[in-house]
C-alpha positions as CSV (number, residue, x, y, z in Angstrom):
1,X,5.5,4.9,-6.4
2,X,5.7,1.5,-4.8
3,X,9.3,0.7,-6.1
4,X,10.3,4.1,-5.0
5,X,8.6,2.9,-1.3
6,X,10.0,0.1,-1.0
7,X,13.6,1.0,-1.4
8,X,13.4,3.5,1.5
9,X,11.7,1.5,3.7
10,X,14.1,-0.9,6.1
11,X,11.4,-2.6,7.5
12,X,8.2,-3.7,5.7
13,X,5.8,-3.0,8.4
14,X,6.6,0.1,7.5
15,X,5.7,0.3,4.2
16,X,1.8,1.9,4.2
17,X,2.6,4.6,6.2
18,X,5.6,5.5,4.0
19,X,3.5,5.1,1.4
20,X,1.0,7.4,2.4
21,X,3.5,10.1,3.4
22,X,5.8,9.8,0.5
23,X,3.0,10.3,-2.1
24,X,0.5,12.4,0.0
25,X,-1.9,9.6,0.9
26,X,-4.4,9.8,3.7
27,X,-4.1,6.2,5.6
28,X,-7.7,4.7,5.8
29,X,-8.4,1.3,7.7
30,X,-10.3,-1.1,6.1
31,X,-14.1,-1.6,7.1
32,X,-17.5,-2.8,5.2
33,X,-17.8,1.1,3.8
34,X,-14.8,1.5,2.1
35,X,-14.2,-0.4,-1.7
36,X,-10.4,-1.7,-2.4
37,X,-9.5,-0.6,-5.5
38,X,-5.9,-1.9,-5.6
39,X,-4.0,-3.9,-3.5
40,X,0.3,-3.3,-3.4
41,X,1.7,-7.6,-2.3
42,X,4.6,-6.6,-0.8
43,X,5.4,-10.5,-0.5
44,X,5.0,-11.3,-3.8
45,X,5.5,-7.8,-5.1
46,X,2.6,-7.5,-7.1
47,X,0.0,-4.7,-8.1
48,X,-3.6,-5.6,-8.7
49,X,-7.6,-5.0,-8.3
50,X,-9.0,-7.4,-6.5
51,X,-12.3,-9.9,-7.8
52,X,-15.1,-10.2,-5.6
């Protein structure tokens, strides 16, 4: 799913929201209530679960 992303995106700021829509995501901000599970590096290209 994120290769598949990131070749149709042109610009990367574009990349969660094509995300989302590509793969039927709901877009959710960030905020003390909500646990990251993964996070998708678009810099360094990498997949992983964060450590607290």
């Amino acid at each position: 799913m994120y290769r598949q992303t990131k070749e149709e995106v042109t610009d990367i700021q574009d990349f969660p929201d094509m995300f989302c829509r590509l793969h039927h995501f709901d877009r959710i901000l960030g905020s003390d209530e909500v646990s990251i599970d993964f996070v998708l590096d678009t810099d360094t290209d990498r997949i992983y679960s964060p450590s607290e």
